[in-house]
C-alpha positions as CSV (number, residue, x, y, z in Angstrom):
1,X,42.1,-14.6,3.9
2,X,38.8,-14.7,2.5
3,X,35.5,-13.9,4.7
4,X,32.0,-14.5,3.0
5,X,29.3,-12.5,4.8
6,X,25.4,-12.5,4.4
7,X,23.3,-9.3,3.6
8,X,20.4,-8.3,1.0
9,X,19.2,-5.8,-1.5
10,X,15.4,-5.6,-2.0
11,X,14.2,-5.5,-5.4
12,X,10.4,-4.6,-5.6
13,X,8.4,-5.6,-2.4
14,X,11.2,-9.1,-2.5
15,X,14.6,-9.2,-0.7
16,X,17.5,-11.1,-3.0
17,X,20.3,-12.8,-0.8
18,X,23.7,-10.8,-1.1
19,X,27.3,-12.2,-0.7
20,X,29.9,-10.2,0.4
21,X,32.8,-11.7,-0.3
22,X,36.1,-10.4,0.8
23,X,39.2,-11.2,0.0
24,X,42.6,-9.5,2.1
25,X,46.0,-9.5,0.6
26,X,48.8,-9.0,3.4
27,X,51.7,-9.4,1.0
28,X,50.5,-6.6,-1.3
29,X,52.8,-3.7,-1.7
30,X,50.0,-1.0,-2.9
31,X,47.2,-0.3,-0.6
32,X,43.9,-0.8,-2.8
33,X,39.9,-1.5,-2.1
34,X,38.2,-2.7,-5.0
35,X,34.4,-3.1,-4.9
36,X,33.2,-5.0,-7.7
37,X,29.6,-6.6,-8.2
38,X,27.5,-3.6,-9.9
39,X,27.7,-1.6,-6.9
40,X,25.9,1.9,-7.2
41,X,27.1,5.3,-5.9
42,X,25.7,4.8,-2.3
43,X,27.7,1.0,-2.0
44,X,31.0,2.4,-3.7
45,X,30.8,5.0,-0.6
46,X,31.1,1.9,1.4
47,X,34.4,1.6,1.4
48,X,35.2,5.1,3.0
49,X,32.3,4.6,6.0
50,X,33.9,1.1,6.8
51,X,37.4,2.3,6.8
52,X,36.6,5.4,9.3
53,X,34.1,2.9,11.0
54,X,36.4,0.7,12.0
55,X,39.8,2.7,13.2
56,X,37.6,5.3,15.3
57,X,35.8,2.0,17.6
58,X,39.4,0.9,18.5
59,X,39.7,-1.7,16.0
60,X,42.0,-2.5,12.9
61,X,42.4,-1.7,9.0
62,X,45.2,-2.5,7.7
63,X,46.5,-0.5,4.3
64,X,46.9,-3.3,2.4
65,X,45.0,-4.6,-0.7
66,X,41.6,-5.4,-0.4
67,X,38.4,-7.5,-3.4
68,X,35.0,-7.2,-2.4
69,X,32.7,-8.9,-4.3
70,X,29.1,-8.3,-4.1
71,X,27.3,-11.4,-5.3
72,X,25.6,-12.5,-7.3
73,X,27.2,-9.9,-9.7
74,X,24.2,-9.9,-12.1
75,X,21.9,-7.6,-9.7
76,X,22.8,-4.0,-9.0
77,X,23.2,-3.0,-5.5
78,X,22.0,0.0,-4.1
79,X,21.8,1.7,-0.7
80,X,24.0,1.7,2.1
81,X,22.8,-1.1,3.9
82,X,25.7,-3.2,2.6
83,X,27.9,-0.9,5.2
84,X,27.9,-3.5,7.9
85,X,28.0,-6.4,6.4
86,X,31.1,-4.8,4.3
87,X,32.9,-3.8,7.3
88,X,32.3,-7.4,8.9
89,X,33.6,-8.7,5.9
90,X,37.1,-6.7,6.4
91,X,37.4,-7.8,9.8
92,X,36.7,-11.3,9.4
93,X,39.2,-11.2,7.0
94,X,42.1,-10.1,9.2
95,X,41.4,-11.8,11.2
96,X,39.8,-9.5,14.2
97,X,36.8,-11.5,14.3
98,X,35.7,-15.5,14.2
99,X,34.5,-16.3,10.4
100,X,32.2,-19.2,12.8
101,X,30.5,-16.4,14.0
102,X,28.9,-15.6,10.6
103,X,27.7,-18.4,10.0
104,X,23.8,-18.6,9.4
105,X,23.4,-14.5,9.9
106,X,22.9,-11.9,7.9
107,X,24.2,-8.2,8.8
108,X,21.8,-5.2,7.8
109,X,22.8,-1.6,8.5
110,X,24.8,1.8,7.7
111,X,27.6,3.3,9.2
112,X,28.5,6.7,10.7
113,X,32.2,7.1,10.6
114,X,32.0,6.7,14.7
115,X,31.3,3.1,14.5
116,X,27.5,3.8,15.0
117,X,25.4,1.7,13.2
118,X,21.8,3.6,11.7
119,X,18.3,3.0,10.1
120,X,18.0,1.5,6.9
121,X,14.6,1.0,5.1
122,X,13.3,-2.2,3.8
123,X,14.5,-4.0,6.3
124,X,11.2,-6.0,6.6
125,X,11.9,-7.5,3.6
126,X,15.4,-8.5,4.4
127,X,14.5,-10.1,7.4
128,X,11.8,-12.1,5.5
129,X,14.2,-13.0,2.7
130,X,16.9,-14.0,5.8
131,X,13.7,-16.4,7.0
132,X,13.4,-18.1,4.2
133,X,16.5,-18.9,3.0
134,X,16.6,-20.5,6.6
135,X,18.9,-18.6,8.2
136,X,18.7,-18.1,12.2
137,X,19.9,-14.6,13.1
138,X,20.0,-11.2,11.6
139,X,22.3,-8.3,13.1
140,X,19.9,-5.0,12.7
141,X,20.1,-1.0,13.6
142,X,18.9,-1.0,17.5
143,X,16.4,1.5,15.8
144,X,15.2,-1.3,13.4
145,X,14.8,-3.9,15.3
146,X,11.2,-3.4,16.3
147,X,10.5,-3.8,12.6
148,X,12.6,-6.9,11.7
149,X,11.0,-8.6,14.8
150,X,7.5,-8.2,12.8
151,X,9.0,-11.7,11.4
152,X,8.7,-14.4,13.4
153,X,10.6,-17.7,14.0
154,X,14.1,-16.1,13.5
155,X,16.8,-14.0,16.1
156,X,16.6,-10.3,16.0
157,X,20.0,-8.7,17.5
158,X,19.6,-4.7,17.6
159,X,23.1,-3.4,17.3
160,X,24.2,0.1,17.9
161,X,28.2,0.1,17.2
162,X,30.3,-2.2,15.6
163,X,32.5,-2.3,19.2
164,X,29.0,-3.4,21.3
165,X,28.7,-6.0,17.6
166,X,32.4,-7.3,17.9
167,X,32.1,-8.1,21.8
168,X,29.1,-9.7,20.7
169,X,30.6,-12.1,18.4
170,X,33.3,-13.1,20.9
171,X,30.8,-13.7,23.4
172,X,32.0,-11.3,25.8
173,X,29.0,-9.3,26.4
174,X,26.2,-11.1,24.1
175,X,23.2,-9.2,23.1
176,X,19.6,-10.5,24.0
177,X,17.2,-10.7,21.1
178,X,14.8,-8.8,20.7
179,X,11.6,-9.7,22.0
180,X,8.6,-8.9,19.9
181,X,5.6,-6.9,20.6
182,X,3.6,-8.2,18.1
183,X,0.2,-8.6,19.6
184,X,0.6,-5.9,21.7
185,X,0.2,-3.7,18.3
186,X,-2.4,-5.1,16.6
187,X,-5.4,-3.0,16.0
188,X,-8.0,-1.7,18.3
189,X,-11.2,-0.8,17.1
190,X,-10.5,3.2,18.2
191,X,-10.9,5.6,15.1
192,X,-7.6,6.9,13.8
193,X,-6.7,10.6,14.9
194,X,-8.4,13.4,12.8
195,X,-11.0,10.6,11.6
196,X,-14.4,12.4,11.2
197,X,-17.1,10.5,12.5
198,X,-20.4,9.9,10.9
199,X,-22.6,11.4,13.3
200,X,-21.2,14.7,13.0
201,X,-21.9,14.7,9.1
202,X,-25.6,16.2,8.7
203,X,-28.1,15.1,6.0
204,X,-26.3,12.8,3.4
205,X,-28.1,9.9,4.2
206,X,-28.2,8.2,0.9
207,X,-24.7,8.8,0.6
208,X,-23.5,7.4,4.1
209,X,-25.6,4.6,2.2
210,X,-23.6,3.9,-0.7
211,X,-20.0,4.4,1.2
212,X,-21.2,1.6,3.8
213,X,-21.7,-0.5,1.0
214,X,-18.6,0.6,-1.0
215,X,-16.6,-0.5,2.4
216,X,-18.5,-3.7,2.9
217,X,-17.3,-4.7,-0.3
218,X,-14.5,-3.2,-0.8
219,X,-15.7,-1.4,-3.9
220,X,-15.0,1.7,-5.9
221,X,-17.1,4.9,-5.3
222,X,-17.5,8.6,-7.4
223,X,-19.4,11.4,-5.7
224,X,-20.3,14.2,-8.2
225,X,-21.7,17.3,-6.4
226,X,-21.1,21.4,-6.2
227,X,-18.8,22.4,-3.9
228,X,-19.4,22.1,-0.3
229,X,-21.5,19.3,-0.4
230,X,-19.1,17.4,1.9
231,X,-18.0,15.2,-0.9
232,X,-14.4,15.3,1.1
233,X,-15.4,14.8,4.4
234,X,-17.9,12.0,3.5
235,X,-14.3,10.4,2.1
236,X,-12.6,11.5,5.0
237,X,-15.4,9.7,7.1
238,X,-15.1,6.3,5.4
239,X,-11.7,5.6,6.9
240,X,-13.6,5.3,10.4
241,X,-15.6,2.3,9.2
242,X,-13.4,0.2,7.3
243,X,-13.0,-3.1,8.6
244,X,-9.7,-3.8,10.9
245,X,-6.8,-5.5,9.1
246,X,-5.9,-9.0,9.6
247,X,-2.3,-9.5,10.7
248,X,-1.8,-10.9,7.5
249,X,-3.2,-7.9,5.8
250,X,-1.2,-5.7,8.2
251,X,2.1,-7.1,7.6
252,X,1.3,-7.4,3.6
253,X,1.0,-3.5,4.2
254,X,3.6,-2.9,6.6
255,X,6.2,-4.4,4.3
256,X,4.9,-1.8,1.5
257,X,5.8,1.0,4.1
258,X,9.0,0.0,5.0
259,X,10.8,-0.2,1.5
260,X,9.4,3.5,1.2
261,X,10.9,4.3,4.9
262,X,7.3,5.3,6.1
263,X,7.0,3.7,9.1
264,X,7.1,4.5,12.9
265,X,9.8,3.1,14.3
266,X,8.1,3.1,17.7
267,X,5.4,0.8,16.2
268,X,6.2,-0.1,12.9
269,X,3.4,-2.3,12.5
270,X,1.0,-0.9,10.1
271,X,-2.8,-1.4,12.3
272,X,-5.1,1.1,10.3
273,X,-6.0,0.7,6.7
274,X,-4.3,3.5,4.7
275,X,-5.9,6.3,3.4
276,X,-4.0,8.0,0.8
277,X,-5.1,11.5,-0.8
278,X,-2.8,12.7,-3.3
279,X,-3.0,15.8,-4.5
280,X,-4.2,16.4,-8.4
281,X,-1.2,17.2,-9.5
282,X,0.6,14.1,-9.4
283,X,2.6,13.1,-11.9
284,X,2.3,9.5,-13.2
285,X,5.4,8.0,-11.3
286,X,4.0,9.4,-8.3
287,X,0.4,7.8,-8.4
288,X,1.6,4.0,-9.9
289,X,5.2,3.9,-9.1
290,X,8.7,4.1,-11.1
291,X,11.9,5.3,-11.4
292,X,15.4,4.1,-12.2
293,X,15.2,2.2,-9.5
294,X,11.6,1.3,-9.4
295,X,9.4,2.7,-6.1
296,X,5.8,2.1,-4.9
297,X,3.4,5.2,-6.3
298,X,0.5,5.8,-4.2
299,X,-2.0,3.0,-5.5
300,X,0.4,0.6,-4.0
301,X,1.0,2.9,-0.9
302,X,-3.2,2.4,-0.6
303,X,-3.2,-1.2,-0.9
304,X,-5.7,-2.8,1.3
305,X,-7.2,1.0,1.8
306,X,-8.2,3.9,0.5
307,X,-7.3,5.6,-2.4
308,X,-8.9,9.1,-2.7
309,X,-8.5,11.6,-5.6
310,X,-10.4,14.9,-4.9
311,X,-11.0,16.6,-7.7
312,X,-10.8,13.6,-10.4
313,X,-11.8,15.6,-13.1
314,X,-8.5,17.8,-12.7
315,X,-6.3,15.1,-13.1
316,X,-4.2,14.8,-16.5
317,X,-6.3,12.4,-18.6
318,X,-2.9,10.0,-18.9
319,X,-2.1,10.0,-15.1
320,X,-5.6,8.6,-14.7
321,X,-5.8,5.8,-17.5
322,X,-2.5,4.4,-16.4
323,X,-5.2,3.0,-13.7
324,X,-7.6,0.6,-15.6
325,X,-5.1,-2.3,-15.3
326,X,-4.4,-1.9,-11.6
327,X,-8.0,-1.5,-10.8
328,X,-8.8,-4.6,-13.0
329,X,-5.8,-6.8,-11.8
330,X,-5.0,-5.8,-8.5
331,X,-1.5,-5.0,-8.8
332,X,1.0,-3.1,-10.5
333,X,3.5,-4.0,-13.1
334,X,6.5,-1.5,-13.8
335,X,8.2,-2.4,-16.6
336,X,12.0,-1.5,-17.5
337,X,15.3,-2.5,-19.6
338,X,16.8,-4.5,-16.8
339,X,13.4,-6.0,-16.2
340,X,9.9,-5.6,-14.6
341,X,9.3,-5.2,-11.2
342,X,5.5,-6.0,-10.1
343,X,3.5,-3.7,-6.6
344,X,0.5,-4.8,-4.9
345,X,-2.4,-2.4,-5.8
346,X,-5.4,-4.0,-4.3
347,X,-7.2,-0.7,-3.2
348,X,-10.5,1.2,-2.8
349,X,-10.9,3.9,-5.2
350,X,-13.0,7.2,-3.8
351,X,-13.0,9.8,-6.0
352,X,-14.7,13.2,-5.8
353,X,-15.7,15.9,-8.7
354,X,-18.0,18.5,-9.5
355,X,-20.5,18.2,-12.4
356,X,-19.3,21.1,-14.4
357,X,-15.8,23.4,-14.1
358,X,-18.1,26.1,-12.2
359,X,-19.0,23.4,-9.9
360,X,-22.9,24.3,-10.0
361,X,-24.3,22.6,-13.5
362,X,-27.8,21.2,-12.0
363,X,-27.8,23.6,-8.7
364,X,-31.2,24.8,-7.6
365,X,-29.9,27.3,-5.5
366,X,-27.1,29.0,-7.8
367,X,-26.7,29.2,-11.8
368,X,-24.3,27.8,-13.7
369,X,-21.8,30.1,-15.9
370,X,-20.6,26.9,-18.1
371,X,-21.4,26.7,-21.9
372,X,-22.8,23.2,-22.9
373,X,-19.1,22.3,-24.7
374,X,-17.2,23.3,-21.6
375,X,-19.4,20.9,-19.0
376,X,-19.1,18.4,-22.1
377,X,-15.4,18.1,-22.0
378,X,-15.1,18.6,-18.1
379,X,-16.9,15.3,-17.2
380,X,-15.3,13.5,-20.4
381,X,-12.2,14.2,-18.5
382,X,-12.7,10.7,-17.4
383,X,-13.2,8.1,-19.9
384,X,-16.0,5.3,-20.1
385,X,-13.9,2.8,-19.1
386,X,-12.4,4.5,-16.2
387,X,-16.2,5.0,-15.2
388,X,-16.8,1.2,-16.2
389,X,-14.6,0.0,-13.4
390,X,-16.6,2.2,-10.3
391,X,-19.3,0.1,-8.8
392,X,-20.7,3.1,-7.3
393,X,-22.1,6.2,-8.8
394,X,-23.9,8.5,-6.1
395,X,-24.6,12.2,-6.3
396,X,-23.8,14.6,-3.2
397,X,-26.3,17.4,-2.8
398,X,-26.0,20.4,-0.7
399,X,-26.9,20.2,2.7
400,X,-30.2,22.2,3.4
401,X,-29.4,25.1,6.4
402,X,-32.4,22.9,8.3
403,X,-30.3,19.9,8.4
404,X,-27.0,21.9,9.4
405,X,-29.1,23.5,12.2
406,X,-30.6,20.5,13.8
407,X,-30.0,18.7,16.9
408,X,-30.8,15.5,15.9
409,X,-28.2,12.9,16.1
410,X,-26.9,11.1,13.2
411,X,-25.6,7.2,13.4
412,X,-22.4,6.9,14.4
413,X,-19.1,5.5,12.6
414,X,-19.1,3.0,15.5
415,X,-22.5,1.1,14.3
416,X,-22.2,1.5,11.0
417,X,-18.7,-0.4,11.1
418,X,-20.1,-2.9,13.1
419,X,-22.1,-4.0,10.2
420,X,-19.2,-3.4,7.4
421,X,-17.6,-6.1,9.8
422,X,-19.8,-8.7,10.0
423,X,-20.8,-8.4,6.3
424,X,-16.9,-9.1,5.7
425,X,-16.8,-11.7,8.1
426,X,-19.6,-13.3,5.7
427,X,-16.9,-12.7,2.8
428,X,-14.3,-14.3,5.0
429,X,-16.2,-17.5,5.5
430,X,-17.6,-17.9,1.6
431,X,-13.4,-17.2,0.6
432,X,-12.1,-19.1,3.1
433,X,-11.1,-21.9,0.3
434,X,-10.5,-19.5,-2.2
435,X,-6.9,-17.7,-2.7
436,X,-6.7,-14.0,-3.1
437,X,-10.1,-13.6,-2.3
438,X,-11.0,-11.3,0.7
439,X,-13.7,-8.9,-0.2
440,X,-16.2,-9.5,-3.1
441,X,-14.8,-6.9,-5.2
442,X,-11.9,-9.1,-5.8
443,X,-13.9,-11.9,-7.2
444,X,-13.5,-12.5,-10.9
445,X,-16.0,-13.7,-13.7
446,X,-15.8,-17.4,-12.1
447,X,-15.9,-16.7,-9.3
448,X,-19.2,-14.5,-9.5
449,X,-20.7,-17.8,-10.9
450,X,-19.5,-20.2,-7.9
451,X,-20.7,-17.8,-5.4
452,X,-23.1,-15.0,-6.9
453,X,-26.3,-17.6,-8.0
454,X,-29.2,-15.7,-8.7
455,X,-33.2,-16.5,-8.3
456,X,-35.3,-16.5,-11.5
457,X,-36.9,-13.5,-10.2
458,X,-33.4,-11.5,-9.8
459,X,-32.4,-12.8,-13.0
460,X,-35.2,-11.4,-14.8
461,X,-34.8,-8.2,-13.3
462,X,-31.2,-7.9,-13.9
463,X,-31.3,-9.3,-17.7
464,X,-34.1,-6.5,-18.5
465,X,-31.9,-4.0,-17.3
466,X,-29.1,-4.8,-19.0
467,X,-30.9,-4.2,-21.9
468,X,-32.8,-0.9,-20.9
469,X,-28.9,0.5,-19.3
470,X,-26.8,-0.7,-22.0
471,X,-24.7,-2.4,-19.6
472,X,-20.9,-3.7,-20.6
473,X,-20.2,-7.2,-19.9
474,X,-18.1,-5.6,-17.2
475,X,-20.7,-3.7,-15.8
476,X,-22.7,-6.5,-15.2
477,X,-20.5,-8.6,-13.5
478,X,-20.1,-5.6,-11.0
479,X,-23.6,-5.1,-10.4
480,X,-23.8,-8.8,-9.5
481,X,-20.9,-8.4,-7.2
482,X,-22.4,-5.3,-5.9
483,X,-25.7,-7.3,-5.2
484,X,-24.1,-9.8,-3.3
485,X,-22.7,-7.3,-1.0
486,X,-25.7,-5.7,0.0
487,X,-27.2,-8.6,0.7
488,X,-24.0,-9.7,3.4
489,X,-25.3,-6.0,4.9
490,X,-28.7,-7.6,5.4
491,X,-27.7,-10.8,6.4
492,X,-29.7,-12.5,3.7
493,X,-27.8,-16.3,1.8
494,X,-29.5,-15.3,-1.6
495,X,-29.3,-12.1,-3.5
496,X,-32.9,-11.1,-3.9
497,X,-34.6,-8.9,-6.0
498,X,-34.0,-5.4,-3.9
499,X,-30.6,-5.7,-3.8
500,X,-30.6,-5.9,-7.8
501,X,-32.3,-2.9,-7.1
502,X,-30.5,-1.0,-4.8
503,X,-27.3,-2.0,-6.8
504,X,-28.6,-1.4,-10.6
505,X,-29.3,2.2,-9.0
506,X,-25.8,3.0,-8.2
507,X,-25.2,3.0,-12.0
508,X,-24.0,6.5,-13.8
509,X,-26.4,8.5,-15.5
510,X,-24.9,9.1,-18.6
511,X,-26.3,12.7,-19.9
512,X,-26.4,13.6,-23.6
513,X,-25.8,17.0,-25.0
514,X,-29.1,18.2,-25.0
515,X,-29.8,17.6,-21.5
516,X,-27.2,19.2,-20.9
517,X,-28.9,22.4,-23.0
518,X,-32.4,21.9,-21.3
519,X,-31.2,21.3,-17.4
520,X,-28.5,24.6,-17.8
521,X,-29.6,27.6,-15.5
């Protein structure tokens, strides 16, 4: 008898529709199970959890010859959330179950040899793939089932045995769906635990400047500074006034998280951008992604967030040029024999250094022990056209003991975000007709033209600078784009003169050798 049931593999951030096909031979005289469709270790295994599965909840497996086929064959499978639907398969196929009952589902989980049925990740992307191939039901972990029901328009069952599943199928004690919880999860505007806030960062005004821009716009920042400054918990700060996510946004990330298995299963939902911080010594895979079987790397892990790198400087010099493309493109491609798999990497990139190995190359208050070659080489460490794709360049002084003293009361995260928001909500209506536009980072040459006009005054201004800077094509483009966010911050249609300004001054300051000479103490 032959049983065809529904599952999926997930292949990048997209689910593929999986056919398990079994076929049960009562007449055969040698007991056999053969799993054929490129089935990795984890699926071959299958076969062992589904036999035990099924005898110890009460239920049948004969010893008699057994073909699953795993199709389309042309795909490798990987995981074992094919245990379900491979055990549903067998008993369908003698017979123990009604085939009518698997019609229009799909079956997602792995198997304890009990009969329990446990977490799997990626099932958000199952559950979307079972949506659009139009099916009406899909048979989950009890554990999952908070996260597959982050789809709407299709039947959740949460399943914790393959007894409770089989009384199920007969009808004899049927299984509500689950009932989402959707709005109930969506964001509040409450900070994010350990989230510093900015009135309890003294001094640093110019730089609380320049990262309210950077999150009005979504735009890439570099603090340079001697240690101490704050540079990290300026970073730390910017995650408390980041716009909130749309649900679009959320689920976009959420789905990221749950192919990685990094979600709460509690509230899966994904409510607070991300703020990733890898360490400096990540390897390549780790910060863009790979593998044999490709994975997210952190830039896809920070998409619609943050991406901070402390330390920049420190990081291998390959590791950090494997970023111009994502930075430019927005997303990821990871390229292998069998094929290319492609991440979303639409994030903010904060990064952090000091100007010199000792850290204190410019300090008035301690000398530097750096020769002129070593503080050359530290900050080539990251090449022009890394530096060419940061809108904003701001230094991070120490704090004076005055300011650290004080009582005075800095502005809060609160009102500062307030601001971000409705400059983004300025964004939201000029993009609203535009695809894959949300911030004005994201805007590309022509699109700067259709929504970036400039007066004859700011024109002026920004065509002799150009000249005066030696500003790249690229860099120009981001200064415009720059310009036009500062002016959403102060409310203003046209970008005007001052924010050509304010945004032509968030440039680098490129410093030749024998600066370096003259400014070493």
């Amino acid at each position: 008898m032959l049983a065809i049931v529904n599952t999926c593999e997930v292949i990048g951030l997209d689910g593929r529709l999986v056919e398990v096909q079994t076929d049960f031979n009562p007449r055969a005289h040698l007991p056999s199970f053969k799993l054929v469709g490129l089935p990795g270790a984890s699926v071959r295994e299958s076969s062992e959890r589904a036999r035990s599965a099924i005898r110890n909840s009460g239920l049948r497996f004969p010893n008699k010859a057994y073909v699953v086929n795993l199709s389309p064959a042309d795909i490798p499978k990987h995981g074992p959330s094919y245990d379900l639907a491979i055990a549903i398969g067998v008993l369908a196929a003698t017979d123990q179950i009604p085939l009518h009952a698997l019609d229009e589902s799909m079956f997602i989980g792995e198997l304890s040899l009990d009969g329990g049925i446990r977490h799997v990740k990626g099932v958000l992307p199952m559950v979307y793939t079972a949506r659009q191939r139009e099916l009406s039901t899909v048979f989950v972990p009890q554990e999952d089932a908070a996260e597959a029901a982050l789809v709407q328009g299709i039947d959740i069952i949460p399943v914790r045995s393959i007894g409770q599943l089989v009384e199920h199928l007969y009808q004899l004690n049927p299984i509500a769906p689950y009932e989402s919880r959707l709005a109930a999860q969506q964001r509040s505007n409450v900070m994010a635990d350990g989230v510093v806030d900015f009135c309890d960062v003294r001094g640093q005004e110019h730089v609380k400047r320049a990262l309210e821009v950077a999150a009005a716009g979504n735009h890439n920042i570099l603090m340079s500074g001697p240690p101490g400054a704050g540079k990290s918990l300026l970073a730390g700060a910017l995650a408390g006034i980041l716009p909130a996510l749309s649900l679009e946004e959320a689920l976009d990330v959420t789905r990221i998280y749950s192919i990685v298995d990094m979600l709460s299963q509690d509230a899966p939902l994904i409510r607070q951008r991300p703020f990733r911080a890898p360490h400096f010594t990540i390897s390549q895979n780790g910060l863009v992604g790979g593998g044999s079987v490709p994975k997210p790397g952190e830039i896809s892990l920070a998409h619609r967030g943050v991406l901070f790198l402390d330390e920049i400087n420190e990081l291998p010099t390959r590791v950090l040029e494997v970023m111009r493309q994502p930075i430019e493109d927005k997303v990821v491609t990871i390229s292998r024999a069998k094929g290319s798999i492609t991440f979303p990497a639409n994030f903010q990139l904060v990064g952090a250094r000091n100007p010199c190995p000792c850290g204190f190359y410019g300090s008035p208050q301690h000398s530097c022990t750096c020769t002129p070659n070593q503080i050359q080489r530290y900050q080539s460490r990251i090449s022009g056209p890394i530096l060419d794709r940061i809108d904003i360049h701001v230094e991070v002084p120490r704090v004076d003991y005055d300011k650290l003293l004080g009582t005075e009361q800095a502005e809060s995260s609160a009102d500062i975000r307030s601001r971000v928001e409705k400059a983004r909500s300025w964004q939201t209506q000029r993009f609203a007709g535009a695809s894959g536009l949300h911030a004005n980072s994201d805007m590309g040459v022509s699109d700067i033209d259709d929504f970036c006009p400039l007066g004859a005054d700011a024109q002026q201004i920004l065509s002799m600078s150009v000249r005066k800077m030696n500003l790249s094509a690229r860099s120009y483009h981001r200064v415009i784009k720059l310009s036009r966010t500062i002016a959403d911050l102060a409310n203003t249609p046209e970008i005007e003169v001052p924010h050509i300004l304010e945004a032509l001054n968030y440039r680098p300051k490129f410093e030749d050798s024998s600066a370096v000479v003259g400014m070493r103490r």
